[in-house]
PALUMPA-295474 format. One record per residue (C-alpha): residue number from 1; residue in one letter; x negated, z negated, y negated. Coordinates in nm, 2 decimals, m for minus. Layout:
N
REC  pos  code       X       Z       Y
REC  NUM     a       X       Z       Y
...
REM end
This chain:
107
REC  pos  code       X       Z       Y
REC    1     x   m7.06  m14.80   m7.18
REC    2     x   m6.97  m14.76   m6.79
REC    3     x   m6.73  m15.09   m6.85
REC    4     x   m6.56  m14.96   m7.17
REC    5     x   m6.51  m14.64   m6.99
REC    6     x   m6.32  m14.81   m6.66
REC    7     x   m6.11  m14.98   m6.92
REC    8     x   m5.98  m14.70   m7.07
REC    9     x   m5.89  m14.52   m6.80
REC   10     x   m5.71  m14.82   m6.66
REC   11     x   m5.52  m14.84   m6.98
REC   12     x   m5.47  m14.48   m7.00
REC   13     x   m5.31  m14.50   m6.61
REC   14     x   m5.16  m14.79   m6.69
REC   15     x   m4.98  m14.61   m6.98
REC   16     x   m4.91  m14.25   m6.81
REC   17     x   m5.09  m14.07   m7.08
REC   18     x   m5.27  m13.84   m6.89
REC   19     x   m5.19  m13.55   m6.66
REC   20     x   m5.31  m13.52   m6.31
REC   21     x   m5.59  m13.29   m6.41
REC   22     x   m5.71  m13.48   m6.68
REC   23     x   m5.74  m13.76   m6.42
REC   24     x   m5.92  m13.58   m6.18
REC   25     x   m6.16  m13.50   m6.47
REC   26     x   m6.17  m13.80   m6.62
REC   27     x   m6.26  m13.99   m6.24
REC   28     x   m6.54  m13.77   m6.23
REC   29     x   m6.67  m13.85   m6.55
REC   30     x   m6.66  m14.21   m6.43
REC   31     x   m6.82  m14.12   m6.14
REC   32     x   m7.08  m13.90   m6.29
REC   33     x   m7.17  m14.25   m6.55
REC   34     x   m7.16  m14.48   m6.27
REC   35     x   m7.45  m14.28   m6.12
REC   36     x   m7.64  m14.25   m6.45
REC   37     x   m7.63  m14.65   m6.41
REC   38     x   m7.77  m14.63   m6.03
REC   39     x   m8.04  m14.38   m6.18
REC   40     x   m8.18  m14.60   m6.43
REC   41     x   m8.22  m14.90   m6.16
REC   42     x   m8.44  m14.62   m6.01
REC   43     x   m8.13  m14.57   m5.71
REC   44     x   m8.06  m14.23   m5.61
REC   45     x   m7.81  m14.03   m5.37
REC   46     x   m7.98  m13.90   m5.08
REC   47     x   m8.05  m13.55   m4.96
REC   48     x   m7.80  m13.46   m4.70
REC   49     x   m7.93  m13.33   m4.38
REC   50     x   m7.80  m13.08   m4.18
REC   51     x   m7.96  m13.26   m3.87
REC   52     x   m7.83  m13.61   m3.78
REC   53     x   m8.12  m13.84   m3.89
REC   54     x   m8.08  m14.20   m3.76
REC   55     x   m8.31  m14.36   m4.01
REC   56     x   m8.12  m14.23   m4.30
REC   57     x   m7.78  m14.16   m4.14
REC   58     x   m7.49  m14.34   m3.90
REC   59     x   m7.33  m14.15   m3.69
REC   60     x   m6.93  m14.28   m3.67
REC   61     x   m6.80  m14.02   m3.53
REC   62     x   m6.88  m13.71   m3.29
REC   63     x   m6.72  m13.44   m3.21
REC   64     x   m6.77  m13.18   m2.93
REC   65     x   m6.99  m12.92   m3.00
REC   66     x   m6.87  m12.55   m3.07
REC   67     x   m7.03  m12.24   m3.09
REC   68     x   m7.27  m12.18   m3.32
REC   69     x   m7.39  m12.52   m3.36
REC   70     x   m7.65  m12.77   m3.20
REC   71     x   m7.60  m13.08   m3.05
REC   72     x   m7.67  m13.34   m3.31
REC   73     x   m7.56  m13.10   m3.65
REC   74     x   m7.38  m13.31   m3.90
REC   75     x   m7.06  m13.16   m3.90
REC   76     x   m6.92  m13.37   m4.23
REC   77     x   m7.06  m13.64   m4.45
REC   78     x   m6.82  m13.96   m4.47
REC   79     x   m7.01  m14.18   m4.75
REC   80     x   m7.28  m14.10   m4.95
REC   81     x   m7.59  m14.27   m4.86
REC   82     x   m7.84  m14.39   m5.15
REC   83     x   m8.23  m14.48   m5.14
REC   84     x   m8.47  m14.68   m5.40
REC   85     x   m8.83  m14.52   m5.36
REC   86     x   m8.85  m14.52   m4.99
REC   87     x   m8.62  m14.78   m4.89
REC   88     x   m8.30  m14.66   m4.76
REC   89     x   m8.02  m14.91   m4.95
REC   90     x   m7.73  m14.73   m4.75
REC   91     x   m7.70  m14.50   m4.50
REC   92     x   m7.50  m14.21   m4.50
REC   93     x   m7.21  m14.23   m4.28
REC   94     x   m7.17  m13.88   m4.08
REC   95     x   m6.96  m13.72   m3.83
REC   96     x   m7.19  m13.53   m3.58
REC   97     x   m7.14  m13.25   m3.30
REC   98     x   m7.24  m13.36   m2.94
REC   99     x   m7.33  m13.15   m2.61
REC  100     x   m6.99  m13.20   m2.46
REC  101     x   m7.21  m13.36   m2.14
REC  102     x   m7.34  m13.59   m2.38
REC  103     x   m7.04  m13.69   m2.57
REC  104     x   m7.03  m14.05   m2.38
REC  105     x   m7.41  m14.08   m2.43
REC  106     x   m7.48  m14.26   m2.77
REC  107     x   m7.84  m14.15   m2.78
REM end
């Protein structure tokens, strides 16, 4: 179904037959089916943290922190990390606020 689905919004780009807000909706039905097909191989989307986790998340970016917020809050989620039982299958990719001392220190 998630195959017959891709090919008819291809053909539907391909043919301009949609307007831009059918596409948006129509990506996010694809989106929504592709992770019915992840939940029935028993994958899931992990929990976002507000706290940086480094056995669930990657921190590829920081940014000095600013008031209000503690060294090490996840300031914005890059990609979506997913799990299978306890086994992390991707980590989530994160920006992160740093103590401006500790903005060199990786740690």
């Amino acid at each position: 179904m998630f195959y017959d689905s891709l090919n008819w919004f291809q053909k539907s780009l391909v043919n301009k037959e949609m307007s831009l807000d059918v596409v948006a909706d129509s990506f996010q039905y694809l989106i929504d089916e592709f992770l019915e097909v992840l939940y029935r191989r028993d994958v899931l989307p992990m929990e976002s943290s507000n706290r940086f986790d480094p056995r669930t998340q990657k921190a590829v970016k920081l940014l000095p922190s600013i008031e209000g917020v503690s060294d090490q809050d996840v300031a914005q989620v890059l990609k979506r990390g997913f799990t299978r039982g306890d086994r992390v299958l991707r980590a989530e990719d994160v920006v992160i606020y740093r103590d401006a001392t500790k903005l060199n220190d990786p740690s």
